[in-house]
PDB file of N, CA, C and O in Angstrom:
ATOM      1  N   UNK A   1      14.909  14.508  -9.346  1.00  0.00           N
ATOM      2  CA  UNK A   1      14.844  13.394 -10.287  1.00  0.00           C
ATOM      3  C   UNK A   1      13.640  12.518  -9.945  1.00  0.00           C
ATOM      4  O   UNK A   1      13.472  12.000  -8.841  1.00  0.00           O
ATOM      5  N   UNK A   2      12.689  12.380 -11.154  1.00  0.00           N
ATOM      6  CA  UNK A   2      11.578  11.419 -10.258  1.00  0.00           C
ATOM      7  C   UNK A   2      11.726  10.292 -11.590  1.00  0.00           C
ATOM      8  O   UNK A   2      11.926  10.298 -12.804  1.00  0.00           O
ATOM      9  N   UNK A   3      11.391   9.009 -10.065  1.00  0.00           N
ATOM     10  CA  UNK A   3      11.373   7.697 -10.459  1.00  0.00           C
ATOM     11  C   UNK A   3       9.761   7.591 -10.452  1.00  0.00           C
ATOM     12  O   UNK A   3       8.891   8.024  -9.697  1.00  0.00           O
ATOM     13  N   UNK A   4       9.756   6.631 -11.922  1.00  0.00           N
ATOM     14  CA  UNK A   4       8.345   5.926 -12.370  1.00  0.00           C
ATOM     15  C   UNK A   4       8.348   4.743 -11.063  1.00  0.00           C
ATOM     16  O   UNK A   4       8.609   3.647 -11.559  1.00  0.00           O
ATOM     17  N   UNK A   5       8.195   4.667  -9.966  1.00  0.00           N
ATOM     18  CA  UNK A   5       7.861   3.243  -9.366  1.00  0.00           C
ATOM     19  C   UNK A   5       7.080   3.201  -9.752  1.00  0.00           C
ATOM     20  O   UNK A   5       7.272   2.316 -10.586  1.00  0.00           O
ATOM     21  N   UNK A   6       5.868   3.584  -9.886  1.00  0.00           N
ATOM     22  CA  UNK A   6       4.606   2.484 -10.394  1.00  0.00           C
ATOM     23  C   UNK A   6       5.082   1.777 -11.170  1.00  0.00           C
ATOM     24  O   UNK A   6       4.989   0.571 -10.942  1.00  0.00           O
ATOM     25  N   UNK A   7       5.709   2.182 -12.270  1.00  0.00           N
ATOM     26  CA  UNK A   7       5.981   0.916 -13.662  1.00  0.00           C
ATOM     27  C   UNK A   7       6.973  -0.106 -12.796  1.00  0.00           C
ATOM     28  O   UNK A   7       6.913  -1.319 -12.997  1.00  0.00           O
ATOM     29  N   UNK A   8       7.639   0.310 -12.087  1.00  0.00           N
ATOM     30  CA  UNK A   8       8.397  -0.837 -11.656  1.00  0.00           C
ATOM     31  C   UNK A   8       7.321  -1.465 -10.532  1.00  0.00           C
ATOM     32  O   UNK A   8       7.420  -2.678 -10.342  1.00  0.00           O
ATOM     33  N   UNK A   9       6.640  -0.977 -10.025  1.00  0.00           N
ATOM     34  CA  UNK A   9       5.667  -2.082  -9.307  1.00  0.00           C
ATOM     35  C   UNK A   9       4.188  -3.444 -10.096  1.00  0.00           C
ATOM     36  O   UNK A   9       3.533  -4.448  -9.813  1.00  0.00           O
ATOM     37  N   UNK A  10       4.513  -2.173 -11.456  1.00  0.00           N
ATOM     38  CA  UNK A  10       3.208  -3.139 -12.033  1.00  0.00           C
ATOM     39  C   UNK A  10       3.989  -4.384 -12.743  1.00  0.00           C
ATOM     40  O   UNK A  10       3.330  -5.420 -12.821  1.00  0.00           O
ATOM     41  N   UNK A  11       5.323  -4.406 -13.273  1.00  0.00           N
ATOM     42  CA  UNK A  11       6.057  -4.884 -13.653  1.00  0.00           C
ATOM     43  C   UNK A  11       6.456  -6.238 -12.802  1.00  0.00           C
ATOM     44  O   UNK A  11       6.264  -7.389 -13.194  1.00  0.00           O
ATOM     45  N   UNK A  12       7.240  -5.726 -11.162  1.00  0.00           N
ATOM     46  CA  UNK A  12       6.810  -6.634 -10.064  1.00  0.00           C
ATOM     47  C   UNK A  12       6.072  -7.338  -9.809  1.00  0.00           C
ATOM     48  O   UNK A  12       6.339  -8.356  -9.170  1.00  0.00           O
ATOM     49  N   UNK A  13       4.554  -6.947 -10.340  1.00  0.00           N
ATOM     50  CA  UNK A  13       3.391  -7.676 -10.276  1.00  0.00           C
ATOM     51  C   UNK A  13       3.194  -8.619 -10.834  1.00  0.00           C
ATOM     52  O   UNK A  13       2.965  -9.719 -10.331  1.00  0.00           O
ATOM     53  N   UNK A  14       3.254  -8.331 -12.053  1.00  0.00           N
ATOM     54  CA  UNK A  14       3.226  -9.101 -13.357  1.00  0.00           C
ATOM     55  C   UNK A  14       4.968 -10.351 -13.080  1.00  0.00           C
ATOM     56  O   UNK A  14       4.830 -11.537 -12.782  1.00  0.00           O
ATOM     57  N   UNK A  15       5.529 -10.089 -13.156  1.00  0.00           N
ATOM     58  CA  UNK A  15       6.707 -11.331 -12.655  1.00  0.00           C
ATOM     59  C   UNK A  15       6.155 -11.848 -11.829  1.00  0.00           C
ATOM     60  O   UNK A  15       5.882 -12.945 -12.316  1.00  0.00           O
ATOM     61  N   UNK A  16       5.748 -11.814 -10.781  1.00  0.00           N
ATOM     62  CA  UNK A  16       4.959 -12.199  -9.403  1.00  0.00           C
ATOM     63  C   UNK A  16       3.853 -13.304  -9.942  1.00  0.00           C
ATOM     64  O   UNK A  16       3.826 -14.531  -9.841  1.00  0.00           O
ATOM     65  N   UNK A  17       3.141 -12.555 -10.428  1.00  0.00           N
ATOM     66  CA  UNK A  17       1.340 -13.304 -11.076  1.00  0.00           C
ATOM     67  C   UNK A  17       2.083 -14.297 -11.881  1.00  0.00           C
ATOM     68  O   UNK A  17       1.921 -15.421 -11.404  1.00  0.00           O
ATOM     69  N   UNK A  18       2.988 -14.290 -13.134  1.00  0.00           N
ATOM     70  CA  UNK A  18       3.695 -15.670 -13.951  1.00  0.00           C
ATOM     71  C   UNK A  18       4.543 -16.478 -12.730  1.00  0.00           C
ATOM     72  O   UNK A  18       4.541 -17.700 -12.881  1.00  0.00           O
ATOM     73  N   UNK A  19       4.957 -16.191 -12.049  1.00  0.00           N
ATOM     74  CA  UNK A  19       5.431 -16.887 -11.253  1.00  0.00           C
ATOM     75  C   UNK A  19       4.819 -18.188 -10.380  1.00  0.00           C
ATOM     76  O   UNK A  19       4.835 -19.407 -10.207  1.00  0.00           O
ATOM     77  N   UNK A  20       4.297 -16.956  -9.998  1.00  0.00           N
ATOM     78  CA  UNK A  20       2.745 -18.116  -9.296  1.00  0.00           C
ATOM     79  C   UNK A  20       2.126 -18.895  -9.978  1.00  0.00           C
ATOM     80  O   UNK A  20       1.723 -19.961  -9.513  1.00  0.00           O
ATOM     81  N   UNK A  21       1.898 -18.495 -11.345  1.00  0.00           N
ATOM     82  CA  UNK A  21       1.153 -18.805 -12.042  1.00  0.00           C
ATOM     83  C   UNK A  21       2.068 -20.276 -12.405  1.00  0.00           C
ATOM     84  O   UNK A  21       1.408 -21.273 -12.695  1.00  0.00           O
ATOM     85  N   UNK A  22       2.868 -20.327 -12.391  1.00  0.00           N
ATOM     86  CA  UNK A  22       4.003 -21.882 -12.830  1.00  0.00           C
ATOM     87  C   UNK A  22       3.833 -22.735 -12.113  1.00  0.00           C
ATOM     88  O   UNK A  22       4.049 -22.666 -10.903  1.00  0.00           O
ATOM     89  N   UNK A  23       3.179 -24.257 -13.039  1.00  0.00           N
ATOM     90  CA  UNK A  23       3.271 -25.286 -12.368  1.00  0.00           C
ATOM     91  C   UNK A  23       4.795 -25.750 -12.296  1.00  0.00           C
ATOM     92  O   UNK A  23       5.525 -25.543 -13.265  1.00  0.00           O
ATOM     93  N   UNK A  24       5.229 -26.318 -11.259  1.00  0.00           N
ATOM     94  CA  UNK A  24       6.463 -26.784 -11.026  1.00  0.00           C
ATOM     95  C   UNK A  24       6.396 -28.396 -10.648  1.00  0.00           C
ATOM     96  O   UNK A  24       7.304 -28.722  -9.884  1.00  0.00           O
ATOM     97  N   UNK A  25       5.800 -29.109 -10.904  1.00  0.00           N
ATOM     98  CA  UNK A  25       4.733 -30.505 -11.135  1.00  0.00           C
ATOM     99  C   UNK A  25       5.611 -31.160 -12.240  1.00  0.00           C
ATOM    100  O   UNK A  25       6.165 -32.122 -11.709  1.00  0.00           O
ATOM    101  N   UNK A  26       5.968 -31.064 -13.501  1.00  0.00           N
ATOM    102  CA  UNK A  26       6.483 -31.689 -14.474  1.00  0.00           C
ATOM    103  C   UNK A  26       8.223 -30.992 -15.017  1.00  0.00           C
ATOM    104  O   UNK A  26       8.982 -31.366 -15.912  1.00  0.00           O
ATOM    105  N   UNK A  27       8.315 -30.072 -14.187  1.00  0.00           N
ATOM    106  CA  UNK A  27       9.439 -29.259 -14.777  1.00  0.00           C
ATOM    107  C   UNK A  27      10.769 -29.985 -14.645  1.00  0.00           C
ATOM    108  O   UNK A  27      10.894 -30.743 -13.683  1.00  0.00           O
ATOM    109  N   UNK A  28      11.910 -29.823 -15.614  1.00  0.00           N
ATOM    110  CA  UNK A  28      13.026 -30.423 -15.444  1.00  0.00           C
ATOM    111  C   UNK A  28      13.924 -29.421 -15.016  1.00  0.00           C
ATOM    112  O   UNK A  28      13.891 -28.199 -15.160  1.00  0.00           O
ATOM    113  N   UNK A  29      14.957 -30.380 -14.306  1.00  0.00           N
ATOM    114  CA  UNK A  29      15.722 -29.164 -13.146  1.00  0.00           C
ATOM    115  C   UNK A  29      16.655 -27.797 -14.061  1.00  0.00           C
ATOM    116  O   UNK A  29      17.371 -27.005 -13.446  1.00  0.00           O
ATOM    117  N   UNK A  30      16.467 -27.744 -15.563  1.00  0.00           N
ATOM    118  CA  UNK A  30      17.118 -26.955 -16.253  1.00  0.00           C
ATOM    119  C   UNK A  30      15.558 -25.605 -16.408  1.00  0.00           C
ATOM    120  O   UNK A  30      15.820 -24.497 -16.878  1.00  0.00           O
ATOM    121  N   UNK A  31      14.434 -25.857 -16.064  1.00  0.00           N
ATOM    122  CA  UNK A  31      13.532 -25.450 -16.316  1.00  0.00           C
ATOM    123  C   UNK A  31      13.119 -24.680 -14.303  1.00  0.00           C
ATOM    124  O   UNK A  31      12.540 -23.640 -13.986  1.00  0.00           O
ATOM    125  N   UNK A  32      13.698 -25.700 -13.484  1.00  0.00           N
ATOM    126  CA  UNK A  32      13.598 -25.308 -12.236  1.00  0.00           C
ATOM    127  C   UNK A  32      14.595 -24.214 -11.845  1.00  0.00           C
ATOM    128  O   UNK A  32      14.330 -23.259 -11.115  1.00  0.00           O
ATOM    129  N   UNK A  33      15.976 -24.516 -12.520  1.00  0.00           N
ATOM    130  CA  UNK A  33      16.542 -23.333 -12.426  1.00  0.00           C
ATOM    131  C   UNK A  33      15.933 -21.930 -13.282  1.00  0.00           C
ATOM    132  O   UNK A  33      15.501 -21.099 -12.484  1.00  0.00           O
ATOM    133  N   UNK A  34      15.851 -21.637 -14.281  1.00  0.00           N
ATOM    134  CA  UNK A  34      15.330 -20.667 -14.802  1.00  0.00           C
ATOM    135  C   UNK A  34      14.231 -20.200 -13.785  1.00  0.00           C
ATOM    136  O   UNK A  34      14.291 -19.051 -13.347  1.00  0.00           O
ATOM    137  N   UNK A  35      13.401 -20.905 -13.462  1.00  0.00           N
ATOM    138  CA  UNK A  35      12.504 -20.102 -12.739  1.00  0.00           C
ATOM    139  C   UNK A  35      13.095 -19.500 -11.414  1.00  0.00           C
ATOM    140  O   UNK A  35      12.487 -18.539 -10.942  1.00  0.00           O
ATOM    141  N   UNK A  36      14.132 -19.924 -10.808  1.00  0.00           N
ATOM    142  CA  UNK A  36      14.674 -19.651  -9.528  1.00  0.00           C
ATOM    143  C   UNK A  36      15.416 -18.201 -10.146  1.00  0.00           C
ATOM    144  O   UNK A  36      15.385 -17.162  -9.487  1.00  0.00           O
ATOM    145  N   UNK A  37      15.909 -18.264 -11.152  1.00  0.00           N
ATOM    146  CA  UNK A  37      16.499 -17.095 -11.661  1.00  0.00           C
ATOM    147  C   UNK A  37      15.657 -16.076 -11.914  1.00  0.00           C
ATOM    148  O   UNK A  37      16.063 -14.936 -11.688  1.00  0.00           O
ATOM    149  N   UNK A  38      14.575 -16.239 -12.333  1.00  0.00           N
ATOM    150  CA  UNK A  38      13.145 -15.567 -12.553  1.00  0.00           C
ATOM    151  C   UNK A  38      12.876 -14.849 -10.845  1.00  0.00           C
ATOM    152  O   UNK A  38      12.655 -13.679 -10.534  1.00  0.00           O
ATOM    153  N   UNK A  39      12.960 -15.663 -10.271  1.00  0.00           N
ATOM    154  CA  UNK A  39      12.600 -15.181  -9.028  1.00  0.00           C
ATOM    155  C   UNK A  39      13.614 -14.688  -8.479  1.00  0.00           C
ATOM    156  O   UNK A  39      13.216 -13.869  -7.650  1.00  0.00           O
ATOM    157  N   UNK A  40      14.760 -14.744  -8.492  1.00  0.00           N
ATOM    158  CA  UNK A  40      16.084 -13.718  -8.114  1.00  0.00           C
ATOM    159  C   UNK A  40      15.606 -12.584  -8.385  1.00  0.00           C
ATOM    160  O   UNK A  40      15.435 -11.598  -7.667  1.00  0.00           O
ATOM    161  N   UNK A  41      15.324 -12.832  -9.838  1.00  0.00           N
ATOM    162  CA  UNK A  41      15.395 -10.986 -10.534  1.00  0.00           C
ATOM    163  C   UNK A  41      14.554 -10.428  -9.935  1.00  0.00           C
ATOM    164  O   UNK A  41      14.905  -9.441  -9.288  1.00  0.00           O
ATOM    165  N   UNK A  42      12.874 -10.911  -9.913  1.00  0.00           N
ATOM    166  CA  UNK A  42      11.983 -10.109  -9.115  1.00  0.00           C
ATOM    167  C   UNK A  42      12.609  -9.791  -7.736  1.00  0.00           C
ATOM    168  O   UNK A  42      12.436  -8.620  -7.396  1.00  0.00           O
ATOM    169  N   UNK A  43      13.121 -10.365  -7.085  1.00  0.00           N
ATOM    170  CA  UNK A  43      13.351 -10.283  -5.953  1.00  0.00           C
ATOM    171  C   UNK A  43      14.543  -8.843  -5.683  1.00  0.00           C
ATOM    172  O   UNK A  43      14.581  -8.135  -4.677  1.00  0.00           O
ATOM    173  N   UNK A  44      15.439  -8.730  -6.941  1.00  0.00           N
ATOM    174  CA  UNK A  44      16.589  -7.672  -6.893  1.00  0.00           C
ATOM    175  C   UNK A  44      15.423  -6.464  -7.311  1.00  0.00           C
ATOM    176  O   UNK A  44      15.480  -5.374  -6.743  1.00  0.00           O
ATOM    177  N   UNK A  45      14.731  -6.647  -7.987  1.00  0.00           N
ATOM    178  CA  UNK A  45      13.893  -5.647  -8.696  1.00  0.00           C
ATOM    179  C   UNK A  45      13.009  -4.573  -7.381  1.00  0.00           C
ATOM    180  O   UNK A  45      13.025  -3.382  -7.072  1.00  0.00           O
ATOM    181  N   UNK A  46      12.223  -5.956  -6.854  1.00  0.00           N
ATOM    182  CA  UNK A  46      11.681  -5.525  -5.271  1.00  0.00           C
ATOM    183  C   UNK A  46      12.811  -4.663  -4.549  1.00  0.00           C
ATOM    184  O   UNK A  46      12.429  -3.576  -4.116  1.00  0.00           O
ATOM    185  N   UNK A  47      14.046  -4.972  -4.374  1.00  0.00           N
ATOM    186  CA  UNK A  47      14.971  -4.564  -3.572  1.00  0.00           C
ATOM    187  C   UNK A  47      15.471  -3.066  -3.858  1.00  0.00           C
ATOM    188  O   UNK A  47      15.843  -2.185  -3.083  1.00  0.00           O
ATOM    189  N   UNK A  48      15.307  -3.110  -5.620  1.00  0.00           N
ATOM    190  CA  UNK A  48      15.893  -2.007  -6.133  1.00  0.00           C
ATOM    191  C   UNK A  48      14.886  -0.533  -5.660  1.00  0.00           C
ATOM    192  O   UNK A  48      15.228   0.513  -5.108  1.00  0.00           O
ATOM    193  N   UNK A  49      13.368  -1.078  -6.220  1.00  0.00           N
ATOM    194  CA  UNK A  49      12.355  -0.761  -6.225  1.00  0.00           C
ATOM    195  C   UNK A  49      11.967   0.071  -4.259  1.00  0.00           C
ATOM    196  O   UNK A  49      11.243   0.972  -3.835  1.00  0.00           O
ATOM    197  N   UNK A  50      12.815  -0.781  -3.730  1.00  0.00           N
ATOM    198  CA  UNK A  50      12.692   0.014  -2.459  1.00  0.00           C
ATOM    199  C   UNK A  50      13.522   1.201  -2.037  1.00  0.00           C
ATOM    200  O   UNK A  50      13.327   2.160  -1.291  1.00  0.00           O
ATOM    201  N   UNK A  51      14.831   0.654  -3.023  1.00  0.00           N
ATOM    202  CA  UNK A  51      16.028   1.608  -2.275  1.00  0.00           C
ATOM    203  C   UNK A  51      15.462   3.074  -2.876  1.00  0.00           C
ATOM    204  O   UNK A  51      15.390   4.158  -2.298  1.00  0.00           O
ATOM    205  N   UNK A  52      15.066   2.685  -4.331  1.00  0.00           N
ATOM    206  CA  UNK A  52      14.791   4.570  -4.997  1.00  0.00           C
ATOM    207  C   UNK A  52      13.695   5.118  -4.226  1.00  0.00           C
ATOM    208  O   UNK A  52      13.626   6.337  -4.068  1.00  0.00           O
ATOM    209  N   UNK A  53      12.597   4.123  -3.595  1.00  0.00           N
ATOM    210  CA  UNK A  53      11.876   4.708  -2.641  1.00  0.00           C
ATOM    211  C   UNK A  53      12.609   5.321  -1.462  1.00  0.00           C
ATOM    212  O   UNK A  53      12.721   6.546  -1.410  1.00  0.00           O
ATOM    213  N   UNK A  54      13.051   4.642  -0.630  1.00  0.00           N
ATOM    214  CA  UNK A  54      13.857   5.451   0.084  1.00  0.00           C
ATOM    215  C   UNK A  54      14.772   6.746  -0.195  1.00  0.00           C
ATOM    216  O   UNK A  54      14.620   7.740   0.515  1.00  0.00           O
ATOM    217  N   UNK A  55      15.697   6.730  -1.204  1.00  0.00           N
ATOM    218  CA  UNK A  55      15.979   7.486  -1.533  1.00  0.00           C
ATOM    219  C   UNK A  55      15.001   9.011  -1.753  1.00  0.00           C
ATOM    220  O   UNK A  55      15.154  10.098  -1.195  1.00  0.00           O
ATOM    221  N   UNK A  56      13.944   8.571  -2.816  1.00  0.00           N
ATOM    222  CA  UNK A  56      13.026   9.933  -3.122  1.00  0.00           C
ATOM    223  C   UNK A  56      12.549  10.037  -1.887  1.00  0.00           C
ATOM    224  O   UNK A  56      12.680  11.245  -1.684  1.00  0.00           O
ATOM    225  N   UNK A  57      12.070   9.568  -0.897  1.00  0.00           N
ATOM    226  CA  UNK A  57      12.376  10.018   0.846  1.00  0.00           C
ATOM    227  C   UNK A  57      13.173  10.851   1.335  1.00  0.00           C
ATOM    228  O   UNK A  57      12.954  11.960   1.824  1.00  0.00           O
ATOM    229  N   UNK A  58      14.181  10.245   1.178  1.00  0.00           N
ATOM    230  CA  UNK A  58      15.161  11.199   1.631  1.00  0.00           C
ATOM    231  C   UNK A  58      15.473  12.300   1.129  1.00  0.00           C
ATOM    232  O   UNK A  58      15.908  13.158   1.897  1.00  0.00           O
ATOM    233  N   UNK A  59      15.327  12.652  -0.522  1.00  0.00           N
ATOM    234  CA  UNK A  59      15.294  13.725  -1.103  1.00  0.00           C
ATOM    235  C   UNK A  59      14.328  14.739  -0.834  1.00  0.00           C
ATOM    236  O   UNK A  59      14.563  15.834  -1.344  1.00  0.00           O
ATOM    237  N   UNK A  60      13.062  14.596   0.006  1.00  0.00           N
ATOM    238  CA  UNK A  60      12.093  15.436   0.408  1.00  0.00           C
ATOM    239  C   UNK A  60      11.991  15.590   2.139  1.00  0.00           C
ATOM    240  O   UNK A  60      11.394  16.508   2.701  1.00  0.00           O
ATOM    241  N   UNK A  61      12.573  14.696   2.692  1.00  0.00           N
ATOM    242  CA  UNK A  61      12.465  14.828   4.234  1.00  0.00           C
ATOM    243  C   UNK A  61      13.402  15.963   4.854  1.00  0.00           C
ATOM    244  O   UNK A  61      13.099  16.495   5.922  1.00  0.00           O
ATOM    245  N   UNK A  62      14.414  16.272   4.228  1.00  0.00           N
ATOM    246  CA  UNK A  62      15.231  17.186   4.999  1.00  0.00           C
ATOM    247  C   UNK A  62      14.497  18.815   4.790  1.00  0.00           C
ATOM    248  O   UNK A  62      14.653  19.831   5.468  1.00  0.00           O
ATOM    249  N   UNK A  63      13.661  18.568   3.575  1.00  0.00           N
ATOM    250  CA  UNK A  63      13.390  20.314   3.241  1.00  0.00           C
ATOM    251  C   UNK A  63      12.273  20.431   4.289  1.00  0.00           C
ATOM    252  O   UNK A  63      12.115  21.396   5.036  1.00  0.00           O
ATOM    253  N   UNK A  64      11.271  18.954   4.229  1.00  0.00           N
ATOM    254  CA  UNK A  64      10.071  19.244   5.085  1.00  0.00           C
ATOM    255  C   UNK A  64      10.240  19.323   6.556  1.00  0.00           C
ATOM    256  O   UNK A  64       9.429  19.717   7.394  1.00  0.00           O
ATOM    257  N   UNK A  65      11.815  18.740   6.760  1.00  0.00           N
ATOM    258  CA  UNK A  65      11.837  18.755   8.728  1.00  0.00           C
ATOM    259  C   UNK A  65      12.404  20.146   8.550  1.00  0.00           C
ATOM    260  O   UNK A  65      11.996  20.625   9.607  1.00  0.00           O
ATOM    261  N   UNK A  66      12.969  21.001   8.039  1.00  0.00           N
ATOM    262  CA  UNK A  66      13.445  22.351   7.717  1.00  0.00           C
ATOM    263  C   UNK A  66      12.395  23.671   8.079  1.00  0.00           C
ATOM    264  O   UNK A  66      12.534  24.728   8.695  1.00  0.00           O
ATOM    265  N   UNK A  67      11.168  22.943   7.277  1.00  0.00           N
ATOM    266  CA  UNK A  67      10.027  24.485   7.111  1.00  0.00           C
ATOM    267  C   UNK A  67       9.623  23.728   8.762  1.00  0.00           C
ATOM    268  O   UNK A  67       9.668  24.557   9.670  1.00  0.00           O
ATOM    269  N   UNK A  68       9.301  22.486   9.139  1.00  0.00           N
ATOM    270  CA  UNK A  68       8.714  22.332  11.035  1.00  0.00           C
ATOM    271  C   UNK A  68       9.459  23.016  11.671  1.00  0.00           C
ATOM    272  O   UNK A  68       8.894  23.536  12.633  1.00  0.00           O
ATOM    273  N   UNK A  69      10.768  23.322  11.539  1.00  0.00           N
ATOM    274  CA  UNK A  69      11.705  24.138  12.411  1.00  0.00           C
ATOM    275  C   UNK A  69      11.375  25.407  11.797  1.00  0.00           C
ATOM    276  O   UNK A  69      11.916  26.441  12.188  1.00  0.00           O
TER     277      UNK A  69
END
C-alpha cells in the first residue's frame, strides 16, 4: 500500500507557512482559539504523517534484513 507523504508534507507546510504567517497582535480570544485549533490539527497531521512513515518502514525492513541473512 503506498502512502502519498509528500502531499501530506506539502500540505504540513502550507498550514505551517499560514500559521506563521498570523499576526496574533489584534486577535480576539474566539479568533486565538481557532488558531490553536489550527495548530492542533497540523500538529495531529505531523504525528499522523510520521506513524505511516514508520509504518511503510516497517513494511520493507523485514524483507531487506531477510535477503542480509
Amino acid at each position: 500500500m503506498m502512502i502519498d507523504i509528500s502531499a501530506n508534507l506539502d500540505q504540513i507546510s502550507e498550514a505551517q507557512a499560514e500559521i506563521e504567517s498570523t499576526s496574533t497582535e489584534d486577535m480576539t480570544s474566539a479568533e486565538m482559539l481557532a488558531l490553536q485549533q489550527q495548530m492542533n490539527e497540523v500538529n495531529l497531521q505531523i504525528q499522523m504523517t510520521s506513524k505511516m512513515l514508520e509504518m511503510d518502514y516497517n513494511q520493507i525492513k523485514a524483507p531487506i534484513e531477510a535477503i542480509r541473512w
